[in-house]
C-alpha positions as CSV (number, residue, x, y, z in Angstrom):
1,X,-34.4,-47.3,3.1
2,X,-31.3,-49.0,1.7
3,X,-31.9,-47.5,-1.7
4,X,-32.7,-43.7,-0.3
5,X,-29.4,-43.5,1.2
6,X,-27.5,-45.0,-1.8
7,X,-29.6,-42.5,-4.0
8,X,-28.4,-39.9,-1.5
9,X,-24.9,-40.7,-1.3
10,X,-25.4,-41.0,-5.4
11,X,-26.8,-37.5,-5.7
12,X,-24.3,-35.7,-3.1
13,X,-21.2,-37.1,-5.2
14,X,-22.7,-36.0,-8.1
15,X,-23.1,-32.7,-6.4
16,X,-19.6,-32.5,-5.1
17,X,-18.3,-33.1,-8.5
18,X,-19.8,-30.8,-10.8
19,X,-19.1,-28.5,-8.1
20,X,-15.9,-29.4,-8.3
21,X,-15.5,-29.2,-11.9
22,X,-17.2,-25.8,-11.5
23,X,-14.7,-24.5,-9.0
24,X,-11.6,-25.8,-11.3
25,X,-13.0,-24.3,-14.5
26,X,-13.9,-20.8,-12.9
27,X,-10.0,-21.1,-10.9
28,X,-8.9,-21.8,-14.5
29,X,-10.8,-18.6,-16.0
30,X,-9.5,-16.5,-13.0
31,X,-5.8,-17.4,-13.1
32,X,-5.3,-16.9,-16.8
33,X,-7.5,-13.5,-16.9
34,X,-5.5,-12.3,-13.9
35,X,-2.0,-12.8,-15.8
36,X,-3.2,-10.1,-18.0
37,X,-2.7,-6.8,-16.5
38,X,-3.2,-3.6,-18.0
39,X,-1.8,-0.4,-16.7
40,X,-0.7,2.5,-18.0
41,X,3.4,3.1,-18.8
42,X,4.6,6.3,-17.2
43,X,7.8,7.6,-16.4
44,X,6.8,8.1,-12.6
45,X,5.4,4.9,-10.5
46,X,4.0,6.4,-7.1
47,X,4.0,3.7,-4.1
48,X,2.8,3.9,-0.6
49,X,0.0,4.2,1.8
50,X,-3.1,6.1,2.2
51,X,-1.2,9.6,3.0
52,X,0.6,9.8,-0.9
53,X,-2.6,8.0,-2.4
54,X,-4.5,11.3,-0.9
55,X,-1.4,13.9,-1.4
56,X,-0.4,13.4,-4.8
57,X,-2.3,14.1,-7.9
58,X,-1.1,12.4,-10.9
59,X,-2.8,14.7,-13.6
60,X,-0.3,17.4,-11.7
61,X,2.6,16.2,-12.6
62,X,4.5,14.9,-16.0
63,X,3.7,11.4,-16.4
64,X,3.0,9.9,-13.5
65,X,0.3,7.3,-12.1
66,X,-0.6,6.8,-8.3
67,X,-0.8,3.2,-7.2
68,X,-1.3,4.0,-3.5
69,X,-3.4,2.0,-1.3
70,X,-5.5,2.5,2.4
71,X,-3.2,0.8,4.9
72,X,-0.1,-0.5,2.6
73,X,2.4,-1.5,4.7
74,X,5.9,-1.7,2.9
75,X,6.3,-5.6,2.5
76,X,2.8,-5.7,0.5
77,X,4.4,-2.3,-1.7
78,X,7.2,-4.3,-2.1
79,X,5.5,-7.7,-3.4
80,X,3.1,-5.4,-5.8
81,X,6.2,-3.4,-6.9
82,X,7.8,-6.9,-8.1
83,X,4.5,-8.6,-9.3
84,X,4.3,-5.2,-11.8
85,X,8.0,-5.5,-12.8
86,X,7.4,-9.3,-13.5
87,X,4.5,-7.6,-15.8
88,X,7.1,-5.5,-17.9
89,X,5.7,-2.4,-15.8
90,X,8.9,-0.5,-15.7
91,X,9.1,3.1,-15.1
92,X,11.9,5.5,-14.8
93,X,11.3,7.4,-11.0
94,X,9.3,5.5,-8.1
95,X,7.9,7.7,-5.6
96,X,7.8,5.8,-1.9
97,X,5.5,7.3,0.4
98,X,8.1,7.9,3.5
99,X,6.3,8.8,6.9
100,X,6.7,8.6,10.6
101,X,3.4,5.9,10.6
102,X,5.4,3.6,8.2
103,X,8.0,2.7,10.9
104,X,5.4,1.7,13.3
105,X,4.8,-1.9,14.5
106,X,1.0,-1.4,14.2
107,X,1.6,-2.8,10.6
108,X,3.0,-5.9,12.0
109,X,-0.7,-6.5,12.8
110,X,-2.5,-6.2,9.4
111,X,-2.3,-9.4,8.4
112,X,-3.4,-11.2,11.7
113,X,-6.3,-8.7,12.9
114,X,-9.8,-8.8,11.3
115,X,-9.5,-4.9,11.7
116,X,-7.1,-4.7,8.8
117,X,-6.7,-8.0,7.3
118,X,-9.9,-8.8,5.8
119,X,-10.0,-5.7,3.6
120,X,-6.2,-6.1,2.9
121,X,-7.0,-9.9,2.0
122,X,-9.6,-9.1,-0.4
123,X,-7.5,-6.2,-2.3
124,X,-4.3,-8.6,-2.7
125,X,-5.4,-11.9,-2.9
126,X,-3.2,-12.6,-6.2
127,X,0.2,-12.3,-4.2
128,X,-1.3,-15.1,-2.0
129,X,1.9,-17.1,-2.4
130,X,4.2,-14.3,-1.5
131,X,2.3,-13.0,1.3
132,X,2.7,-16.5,2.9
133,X,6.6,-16.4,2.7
134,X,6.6,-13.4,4.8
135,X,9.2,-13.8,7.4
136,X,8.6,-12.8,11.1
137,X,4.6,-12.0,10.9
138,X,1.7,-13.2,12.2
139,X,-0.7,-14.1,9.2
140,X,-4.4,-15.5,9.4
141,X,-4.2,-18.2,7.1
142,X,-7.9,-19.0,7.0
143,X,-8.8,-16.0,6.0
144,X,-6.5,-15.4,3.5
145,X,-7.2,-18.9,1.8
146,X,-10.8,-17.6,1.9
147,X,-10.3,-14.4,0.3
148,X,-8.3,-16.4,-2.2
149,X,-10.5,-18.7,-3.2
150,X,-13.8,-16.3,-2.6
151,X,-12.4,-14.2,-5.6
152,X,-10.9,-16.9,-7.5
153,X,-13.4,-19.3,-7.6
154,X,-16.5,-18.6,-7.8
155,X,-17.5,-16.0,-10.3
156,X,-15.1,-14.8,-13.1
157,X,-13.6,-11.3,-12.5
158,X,-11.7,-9.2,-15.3
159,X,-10.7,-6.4,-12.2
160,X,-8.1,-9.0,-10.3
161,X,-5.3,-7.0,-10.2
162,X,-7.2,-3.4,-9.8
163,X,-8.0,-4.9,-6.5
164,X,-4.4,-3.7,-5.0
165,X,-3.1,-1.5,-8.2
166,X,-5.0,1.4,-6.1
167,X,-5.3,5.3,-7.6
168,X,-5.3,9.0,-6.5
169,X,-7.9,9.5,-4.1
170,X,-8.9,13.4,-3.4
171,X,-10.7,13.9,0.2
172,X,-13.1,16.8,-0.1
173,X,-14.3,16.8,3.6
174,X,-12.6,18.0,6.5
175,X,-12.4,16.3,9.7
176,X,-9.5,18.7,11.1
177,X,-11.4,19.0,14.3
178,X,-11.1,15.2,15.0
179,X,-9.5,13.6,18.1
180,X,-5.6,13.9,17.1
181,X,-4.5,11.4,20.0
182,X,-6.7,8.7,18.6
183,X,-4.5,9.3,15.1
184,X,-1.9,9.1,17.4
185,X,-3.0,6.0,19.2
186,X,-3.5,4.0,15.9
187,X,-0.9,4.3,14.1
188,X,2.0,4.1,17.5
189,X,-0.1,2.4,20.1
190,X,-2.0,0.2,18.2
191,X,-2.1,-2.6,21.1
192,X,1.4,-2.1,22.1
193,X,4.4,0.2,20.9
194,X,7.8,-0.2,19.0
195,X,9.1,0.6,15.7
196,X,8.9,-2.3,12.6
197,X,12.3,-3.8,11.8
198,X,10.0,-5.8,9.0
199,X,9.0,-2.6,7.6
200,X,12.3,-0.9,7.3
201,X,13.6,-3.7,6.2
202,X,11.1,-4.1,3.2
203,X,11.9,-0.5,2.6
204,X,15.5,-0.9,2.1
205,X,14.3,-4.2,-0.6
206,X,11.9,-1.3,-2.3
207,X,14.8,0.8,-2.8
208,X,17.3,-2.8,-3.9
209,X,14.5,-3.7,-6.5
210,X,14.2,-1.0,-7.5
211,X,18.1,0.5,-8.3
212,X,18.0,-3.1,-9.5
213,X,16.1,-2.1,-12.2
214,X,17.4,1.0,-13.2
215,X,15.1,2.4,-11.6
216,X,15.5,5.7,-9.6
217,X,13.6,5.6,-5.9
218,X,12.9,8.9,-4.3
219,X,11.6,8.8,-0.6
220,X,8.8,11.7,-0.3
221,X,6.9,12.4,3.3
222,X,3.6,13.9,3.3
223,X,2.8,17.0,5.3
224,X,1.4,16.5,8.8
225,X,-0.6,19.3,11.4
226,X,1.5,20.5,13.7
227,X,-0.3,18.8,16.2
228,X,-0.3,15.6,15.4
229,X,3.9,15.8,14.8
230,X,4.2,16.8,18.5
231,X,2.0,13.8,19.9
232,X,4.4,11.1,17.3
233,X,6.9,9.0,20.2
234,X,10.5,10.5,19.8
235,X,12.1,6.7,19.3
236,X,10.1,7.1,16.2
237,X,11.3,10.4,15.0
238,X,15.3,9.1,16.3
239,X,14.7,6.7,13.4
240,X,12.9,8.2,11.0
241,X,15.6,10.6,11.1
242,X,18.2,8.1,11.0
243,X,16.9,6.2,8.1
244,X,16.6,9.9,6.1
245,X,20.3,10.4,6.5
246,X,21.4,6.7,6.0
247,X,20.0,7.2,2.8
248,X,21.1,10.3,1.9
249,X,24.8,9.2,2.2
250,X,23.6,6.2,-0.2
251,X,22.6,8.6,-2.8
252,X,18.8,8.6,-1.9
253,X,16.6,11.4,-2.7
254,X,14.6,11.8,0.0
255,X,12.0,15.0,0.2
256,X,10.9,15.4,3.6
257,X,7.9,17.8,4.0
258,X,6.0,16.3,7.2
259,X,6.8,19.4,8.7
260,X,5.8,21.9,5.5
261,X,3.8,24.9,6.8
262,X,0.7,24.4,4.6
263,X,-2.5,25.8,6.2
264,X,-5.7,24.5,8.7
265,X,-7.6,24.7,5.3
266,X,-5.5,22.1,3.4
267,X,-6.5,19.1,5.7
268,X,-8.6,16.5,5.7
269,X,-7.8,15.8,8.9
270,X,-4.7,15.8,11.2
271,X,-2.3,13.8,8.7
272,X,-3.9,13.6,5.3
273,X,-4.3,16.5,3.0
274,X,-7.4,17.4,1.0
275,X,-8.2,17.9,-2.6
276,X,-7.3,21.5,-1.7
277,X,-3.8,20.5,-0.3
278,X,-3.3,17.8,-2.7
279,X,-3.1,20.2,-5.4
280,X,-0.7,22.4,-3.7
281,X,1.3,19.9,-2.9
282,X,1.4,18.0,-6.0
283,X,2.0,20.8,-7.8
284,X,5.0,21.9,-5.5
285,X,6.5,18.1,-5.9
286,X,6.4,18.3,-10.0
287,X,8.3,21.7,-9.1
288,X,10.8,19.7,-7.5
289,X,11.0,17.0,-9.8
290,X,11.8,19.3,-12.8
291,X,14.8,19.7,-11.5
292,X,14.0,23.8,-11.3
293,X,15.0,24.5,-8.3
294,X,16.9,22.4,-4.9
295,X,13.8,22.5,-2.0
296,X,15.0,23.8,1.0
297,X,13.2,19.9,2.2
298,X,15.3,18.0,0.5
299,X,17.6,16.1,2.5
């Protein structure tokens, strides 16, 4: 009986540390592949949530890539933007996706509640250490260890960092004749209501970083249905107007079209254009860009 358990004990540590030895080698493999990054250099970097990741077309414009991601809040924009300048990704314009929905404290939640978090975890895992030096957020640990070490771990992976680069997305269906107030509801009365000093204030550290780096940050809102615009809480109109004209006496470009006239037909659904809008409106943006003309939505 004696000699069972000490051949039990025997074969567990033996187990425990080749397992171990796996899990260092494979951590090893992970960390030094994920140092490597490879994107492409253009002159226009384009940031922000899933409303510009579905809005504006890349191939429309004069070199430009979309790094937009589902959900991005602007402290997780803001840590990607400075992981990619540490990686000598420098370009000359960043486009910030500016709308109504980023000033809401609903994304004060994504990193705590399993309804956003676990898909967030799993696209940013490799800002791990910056996530958890957030100030003034709620973050679920556990689960962010275990997205970490899930994908760092176990298997080696060569696609680390296209986890949370993110791309152009076109939406070819149309859902126009969804329930606007439950847009509504999610993005400004997602469990309670109130505007996110954290986001505003990682917006003003997108714009720092950037000017910091000679880089030139222009704020661009996304058209919006008319319907869903009249449902948005006025406190959060107040400041999204407030923060337009704060930085438009800084020097800001900012290019609001959340209230553009664009048609039923453009829409994926009430706040989110489709492949058919996204090409309008892209191609109206590298209008602006050129410099051609001064849009009556600039600010």
């Amino acid at each position: 009986m004696f000699n069972s358990i000490q051949r039990f004990i025997l074969t567990l540590s033996v187990f425990a540390l080749f397992s171990l030895f796996y899990f260092i080698v494979i951590f090893t493999v992970n960390y030094c592949i994920s140092e490597k990054i490879s994107i492409a250099q253009k002159d226009i970097l384009i940031v922000g949530d899933s409303h510009l990741r579905s809005s504006l077309n890349p191939l429309k414009m004069n070199s430009a890539i979309n790094i937009c991601q589902n959900a991005e809040p602007y402290y997780l924009t803001y840590l990607k933007l400075k992981f990619l300048l540490q990686k000598n990704v420098k370009p000359d314009t960043l486009i910030i996706g500016f709308g109504h929905q980023n000033l809401s404290n609903f994304n004060d939640y994504k990193l705590k509640d399993k309804f956003w978090n676990v898909g967030i975890f799993d696209k940013y895992y490799l800002l791990t250490k910056d996530i958890v030096n957030i100030s003034n957020i709620d973050i679920d640990y556990l689960k962010l260890f275990i997205a970490y070490s899930r994908n760092m771990c176990l298997i080696p992976r060569l696609d680390h960092y296209q986890n949370f680069i993110g791309q152009f997305e076109a939406r070819k269906e149309n859902k126009i004749k969804e329930n606007y107030q439950k847009r509504i509801d999610l993005h400004y009365f997602y469990k309670d209501y109130g505007i996110s000093d954290l986001c505003i204030s990682y917006l003003d550290s997108i714009i720092d970083i950037s000017e910091q780096n000679q880089i030139t940050p222009i704020l661009l809102g996304t058209p919006v249905t008319d319907q869903y615009y009249q449902l948005i809480p006025e406190e959060i109109i107040e400041r999204y107007a407030l923060i337009k004209a704060e930085y438009s006496k800084e020097g800001i470009r900012v290019i609001d079209l959340t209230r553009a006239k664009y048609s039923i037909d453009y829409f994926y659904d009430s706040d989110h254009l489709n492949f058919l809008g996204a090409k309008k409106f892209s191609e109206e943006i590298n209008f602006l860009l050129s410099g051609r003309y001064l849009s009556k939505y600039d600010i």
